[in-house]
Kinemage of the C-alpha trace (Angstrom):
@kinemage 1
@onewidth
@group {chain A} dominant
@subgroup {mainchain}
@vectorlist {calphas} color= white
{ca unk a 1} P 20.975 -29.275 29.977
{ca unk a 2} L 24.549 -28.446 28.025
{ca unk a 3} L 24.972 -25.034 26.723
{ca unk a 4} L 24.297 -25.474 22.901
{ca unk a 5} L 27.076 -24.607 20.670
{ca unk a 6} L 26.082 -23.059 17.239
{ca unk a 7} L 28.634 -22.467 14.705
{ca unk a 8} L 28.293 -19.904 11.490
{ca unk a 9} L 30.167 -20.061 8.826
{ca unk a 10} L 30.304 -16.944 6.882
{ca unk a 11} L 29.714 -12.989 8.302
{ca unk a 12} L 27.961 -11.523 5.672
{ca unk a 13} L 25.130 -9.640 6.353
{ca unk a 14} L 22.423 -13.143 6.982
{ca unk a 15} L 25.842 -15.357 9.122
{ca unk a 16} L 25.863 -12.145 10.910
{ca unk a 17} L 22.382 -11.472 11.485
{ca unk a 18} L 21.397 -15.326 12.695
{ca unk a 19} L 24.154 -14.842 15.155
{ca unk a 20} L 22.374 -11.885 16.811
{ca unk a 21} L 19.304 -13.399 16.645
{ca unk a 22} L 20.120 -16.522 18.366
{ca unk a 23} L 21.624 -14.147 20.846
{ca unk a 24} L 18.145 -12.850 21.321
{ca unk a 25} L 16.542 -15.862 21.779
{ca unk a 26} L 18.670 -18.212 22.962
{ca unk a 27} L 21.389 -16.178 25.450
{ca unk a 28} L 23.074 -19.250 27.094
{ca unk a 29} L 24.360 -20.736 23.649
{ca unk a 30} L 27.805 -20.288 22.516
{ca unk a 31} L 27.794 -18.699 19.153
{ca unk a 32} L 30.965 -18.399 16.629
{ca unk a 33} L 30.718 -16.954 13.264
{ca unk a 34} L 33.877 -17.824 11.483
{ca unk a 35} L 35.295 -15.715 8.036
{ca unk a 36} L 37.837 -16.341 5.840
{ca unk a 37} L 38.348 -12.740 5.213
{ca unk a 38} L 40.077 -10.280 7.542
{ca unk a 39} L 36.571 -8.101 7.579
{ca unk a 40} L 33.150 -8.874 7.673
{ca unk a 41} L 30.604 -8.134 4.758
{ca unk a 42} L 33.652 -8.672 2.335
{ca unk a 43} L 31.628 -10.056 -0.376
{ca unk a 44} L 27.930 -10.018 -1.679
{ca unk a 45} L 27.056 -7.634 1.441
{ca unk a 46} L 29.765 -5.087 0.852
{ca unk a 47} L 29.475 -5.128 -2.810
{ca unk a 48} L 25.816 -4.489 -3.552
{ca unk a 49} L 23.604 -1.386 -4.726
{ca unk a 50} L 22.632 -0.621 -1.305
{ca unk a 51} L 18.679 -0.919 -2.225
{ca unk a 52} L 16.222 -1.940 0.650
{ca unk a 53} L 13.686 -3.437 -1.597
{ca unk a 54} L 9.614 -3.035 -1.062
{ca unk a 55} L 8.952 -6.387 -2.281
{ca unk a 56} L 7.742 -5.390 -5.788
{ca unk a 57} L 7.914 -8.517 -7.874
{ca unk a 58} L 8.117 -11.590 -5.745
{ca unk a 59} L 5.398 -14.718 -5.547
{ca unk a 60} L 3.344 -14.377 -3.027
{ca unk a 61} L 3.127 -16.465 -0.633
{ca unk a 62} L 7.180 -17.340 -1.463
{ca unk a 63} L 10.086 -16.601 0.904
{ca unk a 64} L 10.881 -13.845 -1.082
{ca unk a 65} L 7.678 -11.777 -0.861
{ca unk a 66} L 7.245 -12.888 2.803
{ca unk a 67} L 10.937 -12.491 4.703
{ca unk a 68} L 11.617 -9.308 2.325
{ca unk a 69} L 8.792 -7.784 3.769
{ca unk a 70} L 8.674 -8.865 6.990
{ca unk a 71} L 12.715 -7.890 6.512
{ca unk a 72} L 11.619 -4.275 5.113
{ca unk a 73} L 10.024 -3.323 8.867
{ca unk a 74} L 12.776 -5.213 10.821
{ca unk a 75} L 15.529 -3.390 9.122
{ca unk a 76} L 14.295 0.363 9.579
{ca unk a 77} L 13.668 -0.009 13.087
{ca unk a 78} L 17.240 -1.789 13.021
{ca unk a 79} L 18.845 1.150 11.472
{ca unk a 80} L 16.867 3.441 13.581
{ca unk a 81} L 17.930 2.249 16.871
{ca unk a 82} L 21.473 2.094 15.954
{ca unk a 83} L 21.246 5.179 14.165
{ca unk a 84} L 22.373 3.828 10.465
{ca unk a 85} L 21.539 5.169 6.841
{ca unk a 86} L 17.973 4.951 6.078
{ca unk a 87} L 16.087 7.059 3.495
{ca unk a 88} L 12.978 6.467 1.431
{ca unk a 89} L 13.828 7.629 -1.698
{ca unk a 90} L 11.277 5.943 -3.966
{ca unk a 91} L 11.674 4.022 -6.619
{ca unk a 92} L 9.813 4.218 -10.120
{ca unk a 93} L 9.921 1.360 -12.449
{ca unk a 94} L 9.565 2.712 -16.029
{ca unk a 95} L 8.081 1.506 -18.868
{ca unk a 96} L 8.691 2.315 -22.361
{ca unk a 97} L 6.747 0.146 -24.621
{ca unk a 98} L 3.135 -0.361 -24.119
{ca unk a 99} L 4.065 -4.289 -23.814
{ca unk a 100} L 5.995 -2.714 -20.684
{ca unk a 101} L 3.079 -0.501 -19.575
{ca unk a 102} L 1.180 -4.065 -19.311
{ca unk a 103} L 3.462 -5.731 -17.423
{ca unk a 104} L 3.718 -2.809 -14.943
{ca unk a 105} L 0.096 -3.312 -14.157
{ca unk a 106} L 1.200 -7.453 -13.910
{ca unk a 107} L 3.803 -5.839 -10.855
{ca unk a 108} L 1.315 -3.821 -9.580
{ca unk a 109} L -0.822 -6.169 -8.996
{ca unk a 110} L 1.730 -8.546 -7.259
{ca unk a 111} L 3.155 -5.552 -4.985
{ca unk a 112} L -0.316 -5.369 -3.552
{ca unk a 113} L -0.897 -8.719 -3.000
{ca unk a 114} L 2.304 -8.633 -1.094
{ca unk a 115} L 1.415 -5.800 0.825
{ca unk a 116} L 3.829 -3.423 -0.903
{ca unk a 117} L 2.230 0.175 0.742
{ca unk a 118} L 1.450 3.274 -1.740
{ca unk a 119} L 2.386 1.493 -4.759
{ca unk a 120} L 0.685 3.619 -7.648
{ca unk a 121} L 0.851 3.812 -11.055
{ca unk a 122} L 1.641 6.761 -13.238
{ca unk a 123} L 1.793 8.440 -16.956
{ca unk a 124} L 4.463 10.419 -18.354
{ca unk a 125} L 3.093 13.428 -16.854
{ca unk a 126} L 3.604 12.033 -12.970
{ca unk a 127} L 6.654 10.560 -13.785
{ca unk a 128} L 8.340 13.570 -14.784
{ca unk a 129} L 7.244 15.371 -11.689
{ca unk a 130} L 8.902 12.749 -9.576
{ca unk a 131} L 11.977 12.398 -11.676
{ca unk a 132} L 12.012 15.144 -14.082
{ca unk a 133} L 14.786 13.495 -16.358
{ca unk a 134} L 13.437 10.502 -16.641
{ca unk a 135} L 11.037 9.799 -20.124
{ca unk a 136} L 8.409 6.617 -20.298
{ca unk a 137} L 5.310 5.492 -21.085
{ca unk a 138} L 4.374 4.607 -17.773
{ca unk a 139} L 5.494 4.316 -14.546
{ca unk a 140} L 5.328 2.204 -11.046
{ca unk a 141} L 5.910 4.353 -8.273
{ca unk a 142} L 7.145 2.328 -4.948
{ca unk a 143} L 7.570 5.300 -2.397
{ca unk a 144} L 8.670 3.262 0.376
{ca unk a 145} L 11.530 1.623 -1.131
{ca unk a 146} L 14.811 2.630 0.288
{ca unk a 147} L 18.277 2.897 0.664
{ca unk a 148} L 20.610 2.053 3.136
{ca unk a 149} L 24.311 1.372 3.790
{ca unk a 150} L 24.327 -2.713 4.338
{ca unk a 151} L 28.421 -2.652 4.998
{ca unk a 152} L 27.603 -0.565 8.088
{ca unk a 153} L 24.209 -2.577 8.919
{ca unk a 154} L 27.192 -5.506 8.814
{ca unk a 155} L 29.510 -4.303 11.156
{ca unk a 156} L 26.870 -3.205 13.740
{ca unk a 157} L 25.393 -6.671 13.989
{ca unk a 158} L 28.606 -7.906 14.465
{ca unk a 159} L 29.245 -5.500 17.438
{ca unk a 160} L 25.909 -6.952 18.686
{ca unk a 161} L 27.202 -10.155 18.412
{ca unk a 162} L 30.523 -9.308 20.311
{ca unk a 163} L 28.661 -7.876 22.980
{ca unk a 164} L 26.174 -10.724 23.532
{ca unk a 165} L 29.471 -12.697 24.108
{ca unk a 166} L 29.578 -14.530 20.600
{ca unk a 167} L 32.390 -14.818 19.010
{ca unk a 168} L 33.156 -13.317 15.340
{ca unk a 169} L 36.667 -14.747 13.861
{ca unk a 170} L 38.179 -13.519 10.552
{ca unk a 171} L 40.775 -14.814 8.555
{ca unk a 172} L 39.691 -18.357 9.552
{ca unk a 173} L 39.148 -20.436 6.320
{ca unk a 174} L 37.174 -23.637 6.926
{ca unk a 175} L 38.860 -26.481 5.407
{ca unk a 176} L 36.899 -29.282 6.623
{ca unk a 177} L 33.564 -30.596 7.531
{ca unk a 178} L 32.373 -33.568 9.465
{ca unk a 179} L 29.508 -35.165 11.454
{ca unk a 180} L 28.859 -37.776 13.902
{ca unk a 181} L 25.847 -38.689 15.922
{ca unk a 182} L 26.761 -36.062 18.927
{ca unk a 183} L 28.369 -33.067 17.062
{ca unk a 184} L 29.830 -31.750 14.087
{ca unk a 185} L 33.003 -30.484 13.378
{ca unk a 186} L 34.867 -27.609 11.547
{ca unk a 187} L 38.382 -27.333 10.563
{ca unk a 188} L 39.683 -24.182 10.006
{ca unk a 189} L 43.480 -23.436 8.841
{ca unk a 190} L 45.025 -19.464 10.149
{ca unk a 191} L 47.617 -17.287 8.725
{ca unk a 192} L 50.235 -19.334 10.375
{ca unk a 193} L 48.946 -22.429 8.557
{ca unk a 194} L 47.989 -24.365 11.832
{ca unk a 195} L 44.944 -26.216 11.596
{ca unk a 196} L 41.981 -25.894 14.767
{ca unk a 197} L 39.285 -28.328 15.402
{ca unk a 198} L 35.529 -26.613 16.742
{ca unk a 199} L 33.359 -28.663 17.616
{ca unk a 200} L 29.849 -27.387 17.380
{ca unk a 201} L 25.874 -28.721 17.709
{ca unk a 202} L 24.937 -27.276 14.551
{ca unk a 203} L 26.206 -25.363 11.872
{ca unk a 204} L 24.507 -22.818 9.532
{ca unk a 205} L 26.547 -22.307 6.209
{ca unk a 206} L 25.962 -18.412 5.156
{ca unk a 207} L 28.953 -18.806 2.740
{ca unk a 208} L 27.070 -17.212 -1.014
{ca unk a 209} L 29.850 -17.367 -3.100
{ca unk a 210} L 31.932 -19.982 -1.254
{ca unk a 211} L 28.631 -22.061 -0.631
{ca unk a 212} L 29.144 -24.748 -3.246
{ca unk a 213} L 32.866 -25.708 -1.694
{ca unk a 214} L 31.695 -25.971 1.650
{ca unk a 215} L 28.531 -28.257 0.592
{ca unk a 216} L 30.967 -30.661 -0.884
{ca unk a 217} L 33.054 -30.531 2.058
{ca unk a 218} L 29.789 -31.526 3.967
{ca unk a 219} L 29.128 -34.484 1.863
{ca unk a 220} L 25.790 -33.013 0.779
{ca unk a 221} L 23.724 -33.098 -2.777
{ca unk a 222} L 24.945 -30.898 -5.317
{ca unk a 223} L 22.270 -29.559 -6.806
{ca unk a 224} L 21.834 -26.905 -7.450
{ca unk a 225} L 25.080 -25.248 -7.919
{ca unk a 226} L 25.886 -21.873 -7.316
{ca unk a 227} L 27.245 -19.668 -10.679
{ca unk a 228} L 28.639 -16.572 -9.875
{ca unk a 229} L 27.453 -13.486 -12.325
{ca unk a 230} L 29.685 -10.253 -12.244
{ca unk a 231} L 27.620 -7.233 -12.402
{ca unk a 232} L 29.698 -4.184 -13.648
{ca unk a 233} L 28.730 -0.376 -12.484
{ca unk a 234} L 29.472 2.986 -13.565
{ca unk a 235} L 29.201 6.236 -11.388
{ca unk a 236} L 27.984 9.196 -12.694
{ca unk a 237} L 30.182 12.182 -12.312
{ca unk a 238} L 29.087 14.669 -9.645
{ca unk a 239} L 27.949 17.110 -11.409
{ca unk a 240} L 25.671 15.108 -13.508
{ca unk a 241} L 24.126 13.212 -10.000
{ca unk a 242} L 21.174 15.863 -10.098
{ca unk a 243} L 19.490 13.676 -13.258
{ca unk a 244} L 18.247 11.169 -10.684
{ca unk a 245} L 16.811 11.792 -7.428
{ca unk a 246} L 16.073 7.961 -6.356
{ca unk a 247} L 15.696 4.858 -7.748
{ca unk a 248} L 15.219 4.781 -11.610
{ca unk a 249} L 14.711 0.773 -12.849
{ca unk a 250} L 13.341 -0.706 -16.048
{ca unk a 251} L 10.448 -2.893 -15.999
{ca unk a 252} L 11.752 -6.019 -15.587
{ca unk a 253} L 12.678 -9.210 -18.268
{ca unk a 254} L 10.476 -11.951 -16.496
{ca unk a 255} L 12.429 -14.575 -17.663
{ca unk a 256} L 15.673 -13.606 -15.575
{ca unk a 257} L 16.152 -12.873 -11.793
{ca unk a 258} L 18.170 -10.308 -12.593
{ca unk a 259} L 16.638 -6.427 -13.042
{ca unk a 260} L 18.624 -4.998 -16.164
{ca unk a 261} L 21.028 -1.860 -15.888
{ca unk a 262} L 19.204 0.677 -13.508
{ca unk a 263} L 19.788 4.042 -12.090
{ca unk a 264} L 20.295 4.190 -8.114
{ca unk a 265} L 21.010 6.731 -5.653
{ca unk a 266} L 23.494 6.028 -2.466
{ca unk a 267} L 23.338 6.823 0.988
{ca unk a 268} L 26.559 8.664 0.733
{ca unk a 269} L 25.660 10.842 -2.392
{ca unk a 270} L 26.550 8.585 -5.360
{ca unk a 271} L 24.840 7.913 -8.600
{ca unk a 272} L 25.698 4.228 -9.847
{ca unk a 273} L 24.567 2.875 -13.406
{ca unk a 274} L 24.327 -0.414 -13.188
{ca unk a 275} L 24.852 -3.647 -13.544
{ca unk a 276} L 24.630 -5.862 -16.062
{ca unk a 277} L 24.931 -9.572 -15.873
{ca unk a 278} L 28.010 -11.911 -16.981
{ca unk a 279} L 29.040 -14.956 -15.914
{ca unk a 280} L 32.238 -14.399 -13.445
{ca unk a 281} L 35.336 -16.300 -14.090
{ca unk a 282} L 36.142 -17.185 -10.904
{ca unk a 283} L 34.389 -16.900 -7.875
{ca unk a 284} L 35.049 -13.699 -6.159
{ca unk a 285} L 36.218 -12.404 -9.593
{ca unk a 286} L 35.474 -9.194 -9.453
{ca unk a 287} L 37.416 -7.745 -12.419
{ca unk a 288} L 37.370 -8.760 -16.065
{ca unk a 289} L 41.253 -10.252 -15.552
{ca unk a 290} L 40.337 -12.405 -12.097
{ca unk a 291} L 40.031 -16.078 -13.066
{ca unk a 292} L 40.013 -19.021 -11.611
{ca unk a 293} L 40.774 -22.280 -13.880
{ca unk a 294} L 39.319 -24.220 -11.658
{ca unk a 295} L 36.299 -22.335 -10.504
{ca unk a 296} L 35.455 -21.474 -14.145
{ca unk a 297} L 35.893 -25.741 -14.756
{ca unk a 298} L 33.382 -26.288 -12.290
{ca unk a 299} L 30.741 -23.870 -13.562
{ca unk a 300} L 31.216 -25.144 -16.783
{ca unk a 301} L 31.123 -28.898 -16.706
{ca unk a 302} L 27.674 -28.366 -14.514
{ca unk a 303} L 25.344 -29.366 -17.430
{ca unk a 304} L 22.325 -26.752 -16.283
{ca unk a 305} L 25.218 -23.775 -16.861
{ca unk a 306} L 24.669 -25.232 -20.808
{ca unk a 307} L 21.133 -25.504 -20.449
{ca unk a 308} L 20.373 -22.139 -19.298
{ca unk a 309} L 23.045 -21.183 -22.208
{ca unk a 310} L 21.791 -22.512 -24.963
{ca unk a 311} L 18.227 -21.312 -24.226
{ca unk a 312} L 19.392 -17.316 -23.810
{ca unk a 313} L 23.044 -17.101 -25.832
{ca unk a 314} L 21.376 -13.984 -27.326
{ca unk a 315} L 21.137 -12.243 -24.329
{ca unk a 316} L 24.717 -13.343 -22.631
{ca unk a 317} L 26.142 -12.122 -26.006
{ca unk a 318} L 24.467 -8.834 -25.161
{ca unk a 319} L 25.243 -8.111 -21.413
{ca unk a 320} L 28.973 -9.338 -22.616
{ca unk a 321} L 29.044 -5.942 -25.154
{ca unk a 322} L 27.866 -4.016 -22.131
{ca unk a 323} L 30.068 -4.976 -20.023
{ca unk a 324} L 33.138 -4.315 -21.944
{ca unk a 325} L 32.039 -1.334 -23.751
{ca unk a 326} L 31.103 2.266 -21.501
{ca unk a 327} L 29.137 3.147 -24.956
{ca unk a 328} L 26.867 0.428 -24.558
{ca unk a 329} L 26.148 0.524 -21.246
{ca unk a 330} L 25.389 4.290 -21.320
{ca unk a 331} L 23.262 3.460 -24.398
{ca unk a 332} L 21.564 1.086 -21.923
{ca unk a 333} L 21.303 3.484 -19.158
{ca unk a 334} L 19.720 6.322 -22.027
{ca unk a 335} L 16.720 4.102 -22.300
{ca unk a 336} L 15.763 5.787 -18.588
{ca unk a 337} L 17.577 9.069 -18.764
{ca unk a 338} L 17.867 10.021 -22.249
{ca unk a 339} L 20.421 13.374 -21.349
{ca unk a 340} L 23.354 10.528 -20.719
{ca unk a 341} L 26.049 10.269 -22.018
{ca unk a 342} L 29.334 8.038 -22.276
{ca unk a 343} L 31.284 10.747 -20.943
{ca unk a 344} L 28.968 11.276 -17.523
{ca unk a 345} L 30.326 7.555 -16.341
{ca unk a 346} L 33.046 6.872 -14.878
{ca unk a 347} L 33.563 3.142 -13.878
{ca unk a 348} L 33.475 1.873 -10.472
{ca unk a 349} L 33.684 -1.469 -8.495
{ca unk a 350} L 31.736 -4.693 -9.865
{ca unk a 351} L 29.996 -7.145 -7.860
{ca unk a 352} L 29.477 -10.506 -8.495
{ca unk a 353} L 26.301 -12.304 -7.087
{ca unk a 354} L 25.751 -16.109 -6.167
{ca unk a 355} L 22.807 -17.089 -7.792
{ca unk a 356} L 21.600 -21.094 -7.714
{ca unk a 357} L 21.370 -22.965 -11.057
{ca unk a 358} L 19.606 -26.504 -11.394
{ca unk a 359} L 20.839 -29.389 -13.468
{ca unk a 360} L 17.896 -28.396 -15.638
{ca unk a 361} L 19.223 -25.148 -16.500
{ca unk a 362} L 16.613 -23.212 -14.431
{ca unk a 363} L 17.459 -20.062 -12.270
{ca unk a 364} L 16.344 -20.851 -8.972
{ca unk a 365} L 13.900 -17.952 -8.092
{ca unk a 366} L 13.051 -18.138 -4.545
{ca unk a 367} L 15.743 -18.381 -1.601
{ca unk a 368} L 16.801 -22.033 -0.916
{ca unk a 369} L 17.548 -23.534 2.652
{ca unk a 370} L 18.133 -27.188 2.785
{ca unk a 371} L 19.368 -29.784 5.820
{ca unk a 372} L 21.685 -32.274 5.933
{ca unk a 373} L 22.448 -33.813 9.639
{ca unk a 374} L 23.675 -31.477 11.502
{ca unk a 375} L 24.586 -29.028 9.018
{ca unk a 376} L 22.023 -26.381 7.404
{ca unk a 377} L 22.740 -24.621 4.263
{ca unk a 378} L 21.717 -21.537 2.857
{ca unk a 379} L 21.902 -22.805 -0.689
{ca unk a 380} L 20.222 -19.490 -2.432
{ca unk a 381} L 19.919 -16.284 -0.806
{ca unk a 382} L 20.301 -13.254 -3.907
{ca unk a 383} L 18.481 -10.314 -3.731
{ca unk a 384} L 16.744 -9.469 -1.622
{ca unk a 385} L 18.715 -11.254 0.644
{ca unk a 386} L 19.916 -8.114 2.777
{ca unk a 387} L 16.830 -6.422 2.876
{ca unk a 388} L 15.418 -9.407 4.046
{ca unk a 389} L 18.719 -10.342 6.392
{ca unk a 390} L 16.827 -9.985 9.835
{ca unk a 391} L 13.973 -11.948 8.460
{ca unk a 392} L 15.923 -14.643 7.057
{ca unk a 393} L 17.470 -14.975 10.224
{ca unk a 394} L 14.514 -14.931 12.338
{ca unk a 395} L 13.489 -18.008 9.938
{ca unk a 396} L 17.009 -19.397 10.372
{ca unk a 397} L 17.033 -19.721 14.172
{ca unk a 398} L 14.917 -22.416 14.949
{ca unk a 399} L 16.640 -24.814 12.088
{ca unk a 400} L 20.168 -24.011 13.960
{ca unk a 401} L 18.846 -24.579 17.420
{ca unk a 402} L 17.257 -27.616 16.699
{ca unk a 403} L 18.334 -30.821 18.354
């Protein structure tokens, strides 16, 4: 039998993580991970809030609530054994409206069905005595969420990879897919602008941002269509970091995937505020000036981006006023910690996150993996996609060693 050749395209934190799994189980194949950047975790994986997420508010019974979970267990022991970041700060959800004290009970309700340990709710009273700053109605504490550095999780599953004999190459672009009945093939370009041919069994796209382009290149359906959402931070100054001592989040909209401006602690001692949701004008556009004509064209002639638009203008109008105002967004911050100011931020480094949009304007709310020959496509993987990297990969595995 031929030594199977598997071929990755993207090292973020899941590329990188499928890699070392089929290492695991499969020793003999021939792995290569290839990245157009010159690092690994360049993008979604270096830019997030560093949250390993309990598995508060997802379906049961969906990929969410089952890999981010099963993800949760894999993870610590990960960090553990390589001796990473990992603390168990908590994590309160807050409400401040007795509409929001209902929902909480909604959450609670779905954490234990999900299996979500020591998940309890509590009044003002309890609240304060776990974060004495913080003022609401009600509260959701999750004590085993945690927080972890994913950047460094990154680079020591690429080391694993490395060692288990796979290959990880950067600054190799892929230009070009194809398929045949024996193989597929990747063409990548290099600094020196020559173009290289690898030809591969299968190959798993893990490209988030980039994962529209290469599913065109592939020849494959597109829908949905990934629209990339900057989320802008602020840091609180040192000396104002003692007003939170974990993970401070509102109770969430259920209408939108994404968890409204929150307060969370860092491995390495930061405080970020943070983020709100706009739509990104290009890509990787990680800064208010970065766009992309083109990129911005294709996000806007996709007729769910108008769909979802039209039915929540209101609120883009609003996270728009956040985003370009420190005023607001400490105003938004307030709602959880109501000693904040304007002058305790200081702004730091956005991120912008792939999330999946149908033609019929619908957030996709569950991670998406679809086939197509010999190709297999991550199509949606947002939050909690790290916590739930090893997971997703142990998923993964079997679709990319598959005949």
């Amino acid at each position: 039998m031929s030594t199977e050749r598997i071929g990755i395209i993207g090292a973020g934190i899941i590329g990188l993580a499928l890699a070392r799994r089929i290492a695991q189980v499969r020793p003999e194949a021939r792995v290569t991970v290839m990245e157009k950047e010159s690092r690994v975790a360049a993008h979604q994986t270096g830019h997030n809030s560093g949250v390993v997420h309990a598995g508060l508010y997802y379906r049961p019974d969906s990929l969410k609530a089952t890999l981010c979970r099963r993800g949760v267990g894999m993870l610590r022991d990960y960090c553990a054994e390589r001796g990473l970041p990992y603390e168990q700060v908590g994590k309160v959800l807050v409400a401040r409206t007795a509409e929001e004290a209902a929902r909480l009970r909604d959450i609670e309700r779905t954490a234990t069905a999900n299996g979500v340990p020591g998940v309890r709710l509590l009044g003002p009273e309890g609240l304060r005595e776990l974060e004495p700053h913080v003022r609401g109605v009600a509260a959701l504490h999750s004590p085993s969420t945690a927080i972890t550095d994913y950047g460094a999780v990154a680079e020591a599953l690429a080391a694993d990879v490395r060692r288990a004999g796979g290959r990880v190459l950067l600054r190799t672009p892929v230009i070009g897919l194809r398929q045949d009945a024996d193989g597929a093939d990747v063409l990548t370009g290099d600094p020196r602008g020559e173009r290289l041919r690898h030809r591969f069994d299968r190959v798993v796209v893990c490209a988030g941002l980039q994962g529209d382009r290469l599913v065109r290149l592939a020849g494959a359906a597109g829908d949905p269509r990934i629209v990339p959402f900057r989320g802008q931070y602020h840091e609180l100054l040192p000396e104002r970091r003692h007003l939170v001592r974990g993970l401070v989040y509102p109770v969430p909209d259920p209408r939108y995937p994404f968890l409204g401006v929150h307060l969370t602690r860092h491995v390495h001692g930061e405080v970020l505020a943070g983020p709100n949701a706009i739509l990104a004008t290009a890509l990787e556009g990680y800064r208010a000036r970065d766009l992309s004509v083109r990129e911005l064209a294709t996000t806007l002639t996709w007729p769910g981006f108008w769909r979802l638009a039209g039915r929540h203008w209101t609120t883009g109008v609003r996270e728009m006023a956040v985003s370009v105002s420190r005023a607001a967004f400490a105003r938004q911050a307030r709602r959880l910690v109501p000693e904040l100011s304007a002058a305790d931020l200081r702004p730091a480094p956005a991120g912008v996150r792939a999330q999946a949009l149908g033609a019929d304007g619908n957030l996709l709310d569950d991670f998406a993996i679809a086939e197509h020959g010999r190709f297999v496509f991550v199509r949606n993987a947002p939050s909690p996609a790290a916590t739930s990297s090893l997971a997703i990969a142990e998923h993964l595995a079997p679709l990319a060693l598959a005949s």
